[in-house]
C-alpha positions as CSV (number, residue, x, y, z in Angstrom):
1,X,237.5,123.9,223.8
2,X,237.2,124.4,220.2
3,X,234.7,127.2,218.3
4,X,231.3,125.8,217.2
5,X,231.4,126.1,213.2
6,X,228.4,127.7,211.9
7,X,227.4,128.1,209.0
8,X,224.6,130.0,207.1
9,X,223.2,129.7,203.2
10,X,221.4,132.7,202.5
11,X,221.5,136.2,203.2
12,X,217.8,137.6,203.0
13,X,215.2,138.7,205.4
14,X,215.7,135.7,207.5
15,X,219.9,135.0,207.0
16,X,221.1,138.5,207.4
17,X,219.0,138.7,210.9
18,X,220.2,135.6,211.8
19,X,224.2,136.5,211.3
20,X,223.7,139.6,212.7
21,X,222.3,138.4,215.8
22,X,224.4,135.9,216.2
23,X,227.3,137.7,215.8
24,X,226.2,139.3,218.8
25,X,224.7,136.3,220.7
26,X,227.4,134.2,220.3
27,X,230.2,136.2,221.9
28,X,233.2,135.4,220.0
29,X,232.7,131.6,221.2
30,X,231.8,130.4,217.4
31,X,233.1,130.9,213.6
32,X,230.3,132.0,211.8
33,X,230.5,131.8,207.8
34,X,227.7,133.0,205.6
35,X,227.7,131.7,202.5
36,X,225.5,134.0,199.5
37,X,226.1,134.9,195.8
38,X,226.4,138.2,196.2
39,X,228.3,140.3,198.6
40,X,224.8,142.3,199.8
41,X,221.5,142.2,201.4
42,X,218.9,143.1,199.4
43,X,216.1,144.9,200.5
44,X,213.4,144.0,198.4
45,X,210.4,145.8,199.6
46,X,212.3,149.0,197.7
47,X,212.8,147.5,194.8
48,X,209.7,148.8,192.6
49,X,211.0,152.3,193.6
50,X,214.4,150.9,191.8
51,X,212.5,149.7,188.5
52,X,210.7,153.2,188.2
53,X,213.7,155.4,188.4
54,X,213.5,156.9,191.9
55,X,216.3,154.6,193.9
56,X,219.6,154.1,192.6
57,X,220.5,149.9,192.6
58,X,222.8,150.4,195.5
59,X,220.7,152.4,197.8
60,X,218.5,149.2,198.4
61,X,221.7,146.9,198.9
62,X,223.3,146.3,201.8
63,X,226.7,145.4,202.1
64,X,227.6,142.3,204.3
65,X,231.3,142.5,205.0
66,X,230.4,146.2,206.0
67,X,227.6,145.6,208.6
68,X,227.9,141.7,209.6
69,X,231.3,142.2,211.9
70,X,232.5,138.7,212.8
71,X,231.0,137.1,210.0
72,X,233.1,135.3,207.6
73,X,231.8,135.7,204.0
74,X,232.1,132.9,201.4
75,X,230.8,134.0,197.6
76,X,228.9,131.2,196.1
77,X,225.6,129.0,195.9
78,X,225.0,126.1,197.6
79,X,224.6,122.8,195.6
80,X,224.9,119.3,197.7
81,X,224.5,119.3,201.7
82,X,225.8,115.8,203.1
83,X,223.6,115.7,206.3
84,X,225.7,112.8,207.5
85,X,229.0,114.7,206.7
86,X,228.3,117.8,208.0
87,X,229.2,119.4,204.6
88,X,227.8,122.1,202.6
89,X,229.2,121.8,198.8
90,X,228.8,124.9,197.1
91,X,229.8,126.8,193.7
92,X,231.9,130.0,193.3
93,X,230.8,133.1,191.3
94,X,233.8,131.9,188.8
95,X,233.0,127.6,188.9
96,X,235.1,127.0,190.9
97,X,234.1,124.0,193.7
98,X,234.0,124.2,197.4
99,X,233.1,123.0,200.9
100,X,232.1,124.0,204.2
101,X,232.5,122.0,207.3
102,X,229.8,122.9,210.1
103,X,228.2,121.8,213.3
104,X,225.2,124.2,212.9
105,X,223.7,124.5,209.8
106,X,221.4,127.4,209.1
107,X,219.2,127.0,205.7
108,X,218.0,130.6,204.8
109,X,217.8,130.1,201.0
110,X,214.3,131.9,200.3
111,X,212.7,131.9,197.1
112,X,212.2,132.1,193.7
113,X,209.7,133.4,191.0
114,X,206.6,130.9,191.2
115,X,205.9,129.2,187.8
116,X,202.2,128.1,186.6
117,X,201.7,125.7,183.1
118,X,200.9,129.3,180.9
119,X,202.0,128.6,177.3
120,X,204.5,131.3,176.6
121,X,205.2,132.8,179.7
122,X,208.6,131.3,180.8
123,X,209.8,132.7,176.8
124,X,208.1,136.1,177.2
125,X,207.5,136.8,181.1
126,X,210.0,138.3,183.3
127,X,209.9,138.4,187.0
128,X,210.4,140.9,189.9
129,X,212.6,138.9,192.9
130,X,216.1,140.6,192.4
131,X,218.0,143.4,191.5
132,X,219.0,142.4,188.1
133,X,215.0,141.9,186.9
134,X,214.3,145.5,188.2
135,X,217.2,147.3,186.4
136,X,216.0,145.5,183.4
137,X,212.4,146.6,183.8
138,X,213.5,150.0,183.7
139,X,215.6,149.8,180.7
140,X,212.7,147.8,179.6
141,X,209.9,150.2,180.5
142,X,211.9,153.0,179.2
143,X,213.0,151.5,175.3
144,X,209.1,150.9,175.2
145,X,208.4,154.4,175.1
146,X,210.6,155.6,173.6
147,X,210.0,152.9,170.9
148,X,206.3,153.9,170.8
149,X,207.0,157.7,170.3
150,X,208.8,156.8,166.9
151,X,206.8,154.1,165.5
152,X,205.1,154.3,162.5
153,X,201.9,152.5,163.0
154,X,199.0,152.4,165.5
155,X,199.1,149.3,166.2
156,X,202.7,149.2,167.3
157,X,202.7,152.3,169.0
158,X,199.7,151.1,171.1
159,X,201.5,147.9,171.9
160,X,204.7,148.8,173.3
161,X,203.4,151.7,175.2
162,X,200.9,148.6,177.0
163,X,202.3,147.0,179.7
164,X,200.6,143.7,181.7
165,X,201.4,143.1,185.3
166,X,200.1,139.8,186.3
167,X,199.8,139.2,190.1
168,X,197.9,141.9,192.4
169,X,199.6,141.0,195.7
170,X,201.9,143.2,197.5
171,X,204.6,143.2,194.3
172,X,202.7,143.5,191.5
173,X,200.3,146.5,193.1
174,X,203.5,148.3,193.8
175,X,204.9,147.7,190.4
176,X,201.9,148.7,188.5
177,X,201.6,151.9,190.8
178,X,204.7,152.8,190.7
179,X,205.0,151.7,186.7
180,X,202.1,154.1,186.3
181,X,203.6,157.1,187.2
182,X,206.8,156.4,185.7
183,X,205.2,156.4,181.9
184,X,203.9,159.6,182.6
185,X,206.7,161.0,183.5
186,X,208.5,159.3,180.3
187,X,205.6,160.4,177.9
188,X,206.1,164.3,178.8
189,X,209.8,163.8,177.4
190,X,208.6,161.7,174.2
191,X,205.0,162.3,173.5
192,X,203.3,159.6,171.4
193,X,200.3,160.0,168.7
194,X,197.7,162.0,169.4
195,X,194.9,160.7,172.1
196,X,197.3,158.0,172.8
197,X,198.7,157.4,176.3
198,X,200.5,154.2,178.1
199,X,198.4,151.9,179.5
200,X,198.4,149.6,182.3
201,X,196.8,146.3,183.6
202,X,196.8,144.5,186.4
203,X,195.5,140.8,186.4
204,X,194.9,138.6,189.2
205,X,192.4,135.4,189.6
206,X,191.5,136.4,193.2
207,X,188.2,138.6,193.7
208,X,190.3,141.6,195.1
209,X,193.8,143.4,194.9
210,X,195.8,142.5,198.4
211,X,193.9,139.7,199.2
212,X,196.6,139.0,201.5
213,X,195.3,142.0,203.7
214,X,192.2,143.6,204.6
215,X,189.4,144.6,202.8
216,X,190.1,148.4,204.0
217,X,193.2,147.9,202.8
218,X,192.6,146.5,199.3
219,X,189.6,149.1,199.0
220,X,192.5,151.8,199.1
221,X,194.5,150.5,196.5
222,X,192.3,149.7,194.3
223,X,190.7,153.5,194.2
224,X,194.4,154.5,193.6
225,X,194.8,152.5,190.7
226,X,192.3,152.9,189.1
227,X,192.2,156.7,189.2
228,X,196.1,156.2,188.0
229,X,194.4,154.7,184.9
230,X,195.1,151.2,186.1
231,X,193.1,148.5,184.2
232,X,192.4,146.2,187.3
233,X,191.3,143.2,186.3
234,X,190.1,140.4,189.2
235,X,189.3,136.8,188.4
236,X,191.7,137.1,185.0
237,X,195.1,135.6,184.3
238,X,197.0,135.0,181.0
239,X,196.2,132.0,179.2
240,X,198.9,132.3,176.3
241,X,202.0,134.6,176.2
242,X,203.5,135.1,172.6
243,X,205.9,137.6,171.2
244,X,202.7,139.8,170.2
245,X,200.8,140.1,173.2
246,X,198.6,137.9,175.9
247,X,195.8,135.8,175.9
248,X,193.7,136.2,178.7
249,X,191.6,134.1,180.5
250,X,188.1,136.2,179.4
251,X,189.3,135.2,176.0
252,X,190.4,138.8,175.0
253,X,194.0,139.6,173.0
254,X,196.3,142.3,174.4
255,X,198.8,143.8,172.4
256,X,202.0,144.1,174.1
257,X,205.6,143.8,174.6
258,X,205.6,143.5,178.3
259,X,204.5,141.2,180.7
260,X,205.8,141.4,184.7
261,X,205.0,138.0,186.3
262,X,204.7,138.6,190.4
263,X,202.5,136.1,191.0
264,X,204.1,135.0,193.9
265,X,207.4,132.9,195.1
266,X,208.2,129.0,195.5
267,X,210.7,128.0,198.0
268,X,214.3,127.7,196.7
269,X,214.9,124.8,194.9
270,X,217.9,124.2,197.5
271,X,215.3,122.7,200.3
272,X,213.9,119.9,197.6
273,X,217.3,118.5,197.2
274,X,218.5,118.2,200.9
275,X,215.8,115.3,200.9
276,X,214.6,116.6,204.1
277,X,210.6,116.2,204.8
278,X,209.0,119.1,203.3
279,X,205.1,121.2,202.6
280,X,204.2,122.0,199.7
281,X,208.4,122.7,198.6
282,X,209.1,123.8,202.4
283,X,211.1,121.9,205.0
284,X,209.3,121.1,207.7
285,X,210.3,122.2,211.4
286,X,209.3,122.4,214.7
287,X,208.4,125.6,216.6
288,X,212.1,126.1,217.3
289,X,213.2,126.4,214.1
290,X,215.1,123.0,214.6
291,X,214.6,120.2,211.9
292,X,213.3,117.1,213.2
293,X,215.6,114.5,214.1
294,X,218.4,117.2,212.7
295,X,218.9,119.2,216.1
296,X,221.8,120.7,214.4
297,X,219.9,121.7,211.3
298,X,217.9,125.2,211.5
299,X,215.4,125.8,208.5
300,X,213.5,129.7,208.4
301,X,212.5,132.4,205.7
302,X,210.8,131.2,202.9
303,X,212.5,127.9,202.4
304,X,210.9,126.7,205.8
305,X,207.4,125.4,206.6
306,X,207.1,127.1,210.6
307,X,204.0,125.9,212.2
308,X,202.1,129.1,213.1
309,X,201.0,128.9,216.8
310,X,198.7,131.8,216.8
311,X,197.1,129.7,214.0
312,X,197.1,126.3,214.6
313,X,197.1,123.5,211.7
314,X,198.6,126.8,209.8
315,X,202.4,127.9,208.6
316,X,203.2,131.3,209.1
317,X,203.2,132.9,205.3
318,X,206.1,133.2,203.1
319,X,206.4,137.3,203.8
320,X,209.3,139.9,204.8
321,X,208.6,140.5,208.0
322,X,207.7,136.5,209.3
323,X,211.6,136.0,208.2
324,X,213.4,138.9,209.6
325,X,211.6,137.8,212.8
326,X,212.2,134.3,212.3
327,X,215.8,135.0,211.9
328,X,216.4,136.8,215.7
329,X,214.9,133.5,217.1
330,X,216.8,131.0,215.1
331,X,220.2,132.8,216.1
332,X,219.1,132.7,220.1
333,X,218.2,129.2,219.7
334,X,221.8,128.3,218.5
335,X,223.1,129.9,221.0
336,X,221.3,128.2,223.4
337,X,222.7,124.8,221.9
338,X,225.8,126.5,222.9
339,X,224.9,127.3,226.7
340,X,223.6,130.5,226.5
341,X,219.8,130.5,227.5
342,X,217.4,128.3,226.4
343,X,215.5,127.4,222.8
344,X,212.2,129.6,223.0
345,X,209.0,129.0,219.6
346,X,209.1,131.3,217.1
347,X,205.8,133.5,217.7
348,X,204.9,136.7,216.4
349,X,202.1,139.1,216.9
350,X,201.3,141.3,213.8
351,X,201.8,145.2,214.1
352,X,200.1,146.0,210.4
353,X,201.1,146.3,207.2
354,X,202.1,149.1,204.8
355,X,202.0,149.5,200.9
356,X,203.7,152.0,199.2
357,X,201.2,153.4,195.8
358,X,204.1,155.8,194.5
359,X,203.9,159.5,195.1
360,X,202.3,160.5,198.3
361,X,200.2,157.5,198.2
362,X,200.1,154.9,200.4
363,X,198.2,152.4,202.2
364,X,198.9,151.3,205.8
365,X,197.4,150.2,209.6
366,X,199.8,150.2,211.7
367,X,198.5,148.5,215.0
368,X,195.4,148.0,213.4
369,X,194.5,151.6,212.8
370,X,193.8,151.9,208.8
371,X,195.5,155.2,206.8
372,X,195.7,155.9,203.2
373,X,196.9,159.3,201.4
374,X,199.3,161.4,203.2
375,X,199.7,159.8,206.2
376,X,199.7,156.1,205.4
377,X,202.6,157.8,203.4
378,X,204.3,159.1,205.9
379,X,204.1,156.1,208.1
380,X,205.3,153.2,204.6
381,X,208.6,155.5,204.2
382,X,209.5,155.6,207.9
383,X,208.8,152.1,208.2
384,X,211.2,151.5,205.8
385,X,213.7,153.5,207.5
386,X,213.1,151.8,210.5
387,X,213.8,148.2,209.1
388,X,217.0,149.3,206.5
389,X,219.6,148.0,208.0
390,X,221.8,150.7,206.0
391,X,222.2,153.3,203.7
392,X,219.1,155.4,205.2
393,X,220.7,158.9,204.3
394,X,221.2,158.2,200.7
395,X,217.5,156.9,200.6
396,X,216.3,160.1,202.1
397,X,218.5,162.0,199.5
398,X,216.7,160.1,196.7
399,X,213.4,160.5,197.9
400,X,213.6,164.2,198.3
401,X,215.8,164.5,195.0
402,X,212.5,162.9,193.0
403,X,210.3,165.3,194.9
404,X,211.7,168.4,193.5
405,X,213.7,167.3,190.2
406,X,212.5,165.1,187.0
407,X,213.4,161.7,186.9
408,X,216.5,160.6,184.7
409,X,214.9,159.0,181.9
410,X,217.9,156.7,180.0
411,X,218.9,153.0,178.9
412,X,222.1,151.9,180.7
413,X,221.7,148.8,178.5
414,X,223.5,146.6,182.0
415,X,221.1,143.6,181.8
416,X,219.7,141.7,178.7
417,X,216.7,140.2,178.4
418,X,218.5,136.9,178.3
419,X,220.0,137.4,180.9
420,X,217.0,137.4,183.4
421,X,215.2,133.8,182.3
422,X,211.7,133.8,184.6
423,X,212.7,130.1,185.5
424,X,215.9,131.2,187.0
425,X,217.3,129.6,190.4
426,X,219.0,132.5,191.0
427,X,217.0,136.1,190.8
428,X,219.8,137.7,192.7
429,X,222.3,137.0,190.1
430,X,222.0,137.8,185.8
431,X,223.0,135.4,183.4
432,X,226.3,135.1,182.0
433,X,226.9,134.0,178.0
434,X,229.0,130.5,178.3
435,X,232.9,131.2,177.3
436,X,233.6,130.9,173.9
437,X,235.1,128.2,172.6
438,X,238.5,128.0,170.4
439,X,237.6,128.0,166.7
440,X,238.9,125.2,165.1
441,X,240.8,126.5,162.4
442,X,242.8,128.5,165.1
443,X,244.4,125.5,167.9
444,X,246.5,126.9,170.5
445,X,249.9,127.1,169.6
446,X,252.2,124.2,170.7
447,X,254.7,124.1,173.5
448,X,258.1,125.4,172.2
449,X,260.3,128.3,171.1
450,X,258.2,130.1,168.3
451,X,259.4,130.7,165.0
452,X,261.4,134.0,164.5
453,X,259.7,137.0,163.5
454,X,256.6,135.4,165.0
455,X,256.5,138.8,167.2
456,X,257.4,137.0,170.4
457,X,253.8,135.3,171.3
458,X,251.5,133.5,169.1
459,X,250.9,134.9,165.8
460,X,246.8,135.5,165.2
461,X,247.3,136.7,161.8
462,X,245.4,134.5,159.2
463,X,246.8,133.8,155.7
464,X,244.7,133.3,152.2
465,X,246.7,131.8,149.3
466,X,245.3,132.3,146.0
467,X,246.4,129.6,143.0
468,X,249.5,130.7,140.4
469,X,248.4,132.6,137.4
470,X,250.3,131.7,134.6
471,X,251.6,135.3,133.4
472,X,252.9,135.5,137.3
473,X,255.0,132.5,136.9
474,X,256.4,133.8,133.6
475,X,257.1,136.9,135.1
476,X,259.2,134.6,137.9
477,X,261.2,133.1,134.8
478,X,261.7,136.2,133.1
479,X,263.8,137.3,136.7
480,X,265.6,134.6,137.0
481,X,266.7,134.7,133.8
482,X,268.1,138.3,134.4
483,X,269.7,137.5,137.6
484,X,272.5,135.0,135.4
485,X,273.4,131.8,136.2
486,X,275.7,132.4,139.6
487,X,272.4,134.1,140.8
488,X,271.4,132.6,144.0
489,X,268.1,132.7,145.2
490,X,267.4,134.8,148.6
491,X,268.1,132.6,151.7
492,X,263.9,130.8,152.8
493,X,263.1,131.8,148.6
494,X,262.2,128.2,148.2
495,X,265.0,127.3,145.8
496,X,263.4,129.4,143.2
497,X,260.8,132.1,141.8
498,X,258.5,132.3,144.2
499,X,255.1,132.8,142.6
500,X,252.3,131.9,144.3
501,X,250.7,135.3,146.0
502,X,249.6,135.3,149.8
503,X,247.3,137.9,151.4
504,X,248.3,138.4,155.2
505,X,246.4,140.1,157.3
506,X,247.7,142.7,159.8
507,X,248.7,141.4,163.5
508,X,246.3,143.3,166.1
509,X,249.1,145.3,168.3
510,X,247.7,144.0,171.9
511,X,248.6,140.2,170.4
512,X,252.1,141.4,168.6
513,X,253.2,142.0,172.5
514,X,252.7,138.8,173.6
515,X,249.2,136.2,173.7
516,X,250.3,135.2,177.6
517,X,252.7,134.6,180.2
518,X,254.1,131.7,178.3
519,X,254.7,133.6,175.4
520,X,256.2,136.6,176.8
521,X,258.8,134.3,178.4
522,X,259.3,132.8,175.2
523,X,260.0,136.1,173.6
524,X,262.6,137.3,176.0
525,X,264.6,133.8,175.6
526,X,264.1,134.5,171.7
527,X,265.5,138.4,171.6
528,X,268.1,137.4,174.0
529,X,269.5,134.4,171.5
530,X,269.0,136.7,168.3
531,X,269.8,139.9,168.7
532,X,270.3,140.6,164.9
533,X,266.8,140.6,162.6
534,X,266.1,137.6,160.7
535,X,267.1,137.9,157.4
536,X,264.6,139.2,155.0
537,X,262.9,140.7,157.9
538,X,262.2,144.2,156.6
539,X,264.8,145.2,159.0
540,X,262.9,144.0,162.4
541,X,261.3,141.1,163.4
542,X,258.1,140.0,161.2
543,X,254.7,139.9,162.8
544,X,253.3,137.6,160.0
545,X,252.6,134.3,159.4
546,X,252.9,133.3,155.8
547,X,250.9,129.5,155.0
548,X,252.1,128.1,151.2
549,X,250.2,125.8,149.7
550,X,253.0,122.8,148.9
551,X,253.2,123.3,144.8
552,X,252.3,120.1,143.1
553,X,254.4,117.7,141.7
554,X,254.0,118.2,137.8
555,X,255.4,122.0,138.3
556,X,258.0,121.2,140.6
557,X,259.3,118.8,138.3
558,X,259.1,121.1,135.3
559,X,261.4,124.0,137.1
560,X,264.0,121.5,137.9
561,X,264.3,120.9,134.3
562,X,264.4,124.7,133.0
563,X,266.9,125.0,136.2
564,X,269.3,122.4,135.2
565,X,268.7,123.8,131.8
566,X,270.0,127.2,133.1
567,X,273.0,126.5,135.3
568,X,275.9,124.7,134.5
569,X,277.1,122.7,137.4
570,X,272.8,121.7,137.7
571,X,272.8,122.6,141.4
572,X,269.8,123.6,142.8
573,X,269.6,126.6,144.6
574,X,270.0,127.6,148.1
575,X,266.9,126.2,149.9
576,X,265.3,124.4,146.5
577,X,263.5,122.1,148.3
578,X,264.1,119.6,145.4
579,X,262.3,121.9,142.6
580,X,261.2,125.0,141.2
581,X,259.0,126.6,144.3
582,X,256.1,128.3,142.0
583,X,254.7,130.7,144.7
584,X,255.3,134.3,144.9
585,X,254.2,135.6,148.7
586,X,253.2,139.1,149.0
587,X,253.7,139.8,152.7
588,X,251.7,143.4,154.2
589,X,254.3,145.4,156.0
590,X,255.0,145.0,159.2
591,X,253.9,147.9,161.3
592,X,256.2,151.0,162.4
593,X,256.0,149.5,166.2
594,X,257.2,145.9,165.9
595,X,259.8,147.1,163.4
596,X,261.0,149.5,166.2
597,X,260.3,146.7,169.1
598,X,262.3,144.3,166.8
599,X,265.6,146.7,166.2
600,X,265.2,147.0,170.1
């Protein structure tokens, strides 16, 4: 009997839980492919601790081939699914097309950063929903500062040292906590004008930060924040973003040079085009997890609308822990469609909820029982612990590292602000600049043996020819007329004086040893057929490229006259060309190492 093919797209909360489980579940009696961007698991309820400087990037990342054994990994992101076909189509990190055959199809894609119509904020906003955004916003947070320590006005200093975090749920409250005491930390190593200090707002249109959780909860945070300095605003949003600064909704204009958009998440944009039945962006399943009429199909995480049966008429919300959860039932489930045990709903019971403030502030009730300060502290970080799937003793080392030394307060200049768009598709990955393309005055060079003293691979040097002067080509008559009339010009001379002038530019040494695997094989055929330098080759082989401009008719015609004029038999001269060749070239020397490489 053959292996059940399974495949997975998307390794968050809900597809890392769901390979790892099944890799245990199904007991060596399927082939299990995950297919993801990147080659880690990120935990993202760390990553404000990444943006302020206390984690390094790789402490919150997991590593999949490390920790998913069994699992077949496949880089790339999925494009077309053929639900008739049984196909997932799918891109490579380098373009390159693929595609994945299945018979259980697990769609784990998550989420992206939530857009609303704001003039402005898709130029000027940038999000917080993967690893690339965060290590930006520190570089970011950190160039402000130091920008606003050296300016040379108020006004500037003030704005760049003002930063606007727009969302109060569980993201933005940790980013602006966090953000807080990160400034601080950053303003004792470049104090700014006096009386002047960074400054902080959170905006959110609901009537309370949290309003996910309860009002015990909120009540904490908000008393933390504000006594941070935190400008909480409730019931405000931004109405315009510009280069300058927000509008907000109460009609007042903030100065500023950052604004960190956590608003929320949409479901990837992956579930829209399968074509499946969706809410509100999410495709819709039934309490098993299984897509209607799609038995084979599995949907979870964010991308998938679960009916939440301890609220009826409700979907369980688009949160962490509902998708790690959600992923352990979807993998028994398919292995019940392979014989083992039976399907079982997706239910879940909620054990609390914890909020890390930064510092040794925190907000928490676990099983109900509410905590702030010390211990709500103590119980967010072992929480944490508890659900990293790796990497817990280098977390512990970072954590107690911060405790007792400063924080390391530099640019690594690693992501652009480019390169982090809001309206990306893909938060987990930066954006690469397109590869350039060939300049026109530069084609490829053609298929064939290159011309000698080309430096065996294609010659990049570039050549300017300047017109004739008139004393020059006198001074070309003057020498011929010296050199008698059995002179014979030098063997390529162009049948005569030579006077038109060329400027070449040196050949870079990396392209002198060969531009590619064609040409180096084209070199080795050349110095094995001509061993001896080319003639006028400065004693090795030339690594220029010399470009005449063809000398018009009028003066060719003239120097076949003074020529015949000259010698008596009226022969032209070696390599004439039919007339007097008016260009003198002025070649640069060819460097010390492709002389040498040449004699070789």
């Amino acid at each position: 009997m053959s292996r059940a093919r399974i495949v997975i797209v998307g390794a968050g909360f809900a597809g890392y839980r769901t390979a790892r489980t099944l890799a245990r579940e199904a007991r060596g009696r399927a082939d299990i492919t995950l297919l993801n961007p990147t080659d880690y698991f990120l935990y993202l309820p760390l990553l404000p601790q990444v943006a302020a400087g206390i984690l390094e990037p790789r402490r919150v990342t997991v590593s999949l081939p490390g920790t998913l054994r069994g699992v077949r990994l496949v880089l790339g992101e999925a494009g077309r699914i053929d639900l008739d076909a049984r196909t997932v189509h799918y891109t490579d990190p380098e373009g390159g097309e693929g595609a994945l055959n299945y018979d259980r199809l697990v769609l784990a894609a998550g989420s992206v950063n939530k857009l609303l119509p704001v003039p402005g904020v898709a130029e000027h906003a940038h999000g917080f929903r993967g690893l690339p955004e965060a290590l930006y916003l520190r570089d970011h947070i950190t160039r402000q500062v130091e920008l606003a320590a050296s300016a040379d006005s108020t006004e500037e200093c003030r704005a760049r040292c003002t930063f606007v975090v727009v969302g109060a749920g569980y993201t933005g409250t940790e980013v602006a906590a966090h953000g807080t005491l990160f400034t601080d930390a950053l303003v004792r190593a470049h104090p700014l004008r006096r009386g002047m200090r960074p400054r902080w707002l959170l905006l959110d249109l609901a009537p309370r930060v949290l309003p996910e959780l309860g009002e015990r909860l909120s009540r904490t945070a908000d008393r933390v924040l504000r006594e941070r300095g935190v400008e909480v605003r409730t019931e405000t949003s931004v109405k315009e973003a510009t280069r300058d600064g927000v509008l907000l909704t109460d009609g007042e204009f903030v100065g500023t040079r950052s604004l960190v958009w956590c608003v929320g998440v949409r479901p990837d944009p992956l579930a829209e085009s399968t074509g499946l039945p969706l809410e509100r962006g999410r495709i819709l399943v039934e309490p098993t997890l299984q897509v209607p009429g799609r038995p084979e199909v599995f949907a979870l995480g964010d991308a998938a609308a679960v009916p939440d049966l301890e609220n009826p008429g409700q979907y369980t919300p688009m949160t962490a822990q509902h998708a790690w959860r959600q992923g352990r039932t979807a993998a028994r489930n398919i292995a019940a469609t392979l014989g083992d045990g039976r399907a079982r709903p997706y239910r879940h019971k909620d054990l609390g909820f914890v909020v890390d403030l930064g510092g040794v502030k925190a907000a928490a009730d676990p099983l109900g029982v509410p905590l702030s300060g010390l211990p709500a502290h103590l119980v967010t970080r072992g929480y944490h612990l508890a659900a990293l799937p790796g990497n817990r003793v280098r977390v512990v080392s970072d954590w107690l590292l911060d405790a007792v030394l400063p924080r390391q307060a530099v640019q690594l200049g690693l992501v652009r602000s480019w390169s982090v768009p809001l309206d990306t598709a893909s938060p987990e990955l930066a954006r690469v600049p397109a590869e350039p393309t060939p300049h026109p005055t530069n084609p490829p060079a053609p298929d064939g043996p290159p011309a000698r003293g080309g430096g065996g691979g294609e010659d990049t040097s570039r050549t300017i020819t300047s017109p004739t002067p008139d004393p020059v080509k006198e001074e070309g008559e003057r020498h011929r007329q010296e050199q008698g009339p059995g002179g014979t010009a030098a063997t390529g001379g162009g049948g005569g004086a030579d006077t038109s002038r060329t400027i070449t530019s040196p050949t870079p040494e990396p392209v002198k040893a060969g531009a590619g695997d064609g040409g180096r094989g084209r070199r080795a055929a050349d110095e094995d057929r001509d061993a001896a330098p080319a003639k006028g080759g400065g004693g090795g082989k030339d690594a220029s490229r010399t470009i005449t401009s063809p000398t018009p008719e009028p003066v060719k015609e003239e120097g076949e006259r003074r020529r015949r004029e000259q010698r008596p038999d009226g022969a032209a001269a070696t390599g004439g060309g039919g007339g007097e060749d008016t260009s003198r070239t002025i070649t640069a020397p060819t460097p010390e190492p492709v002389k040498n490489e040449g004699d070789r």
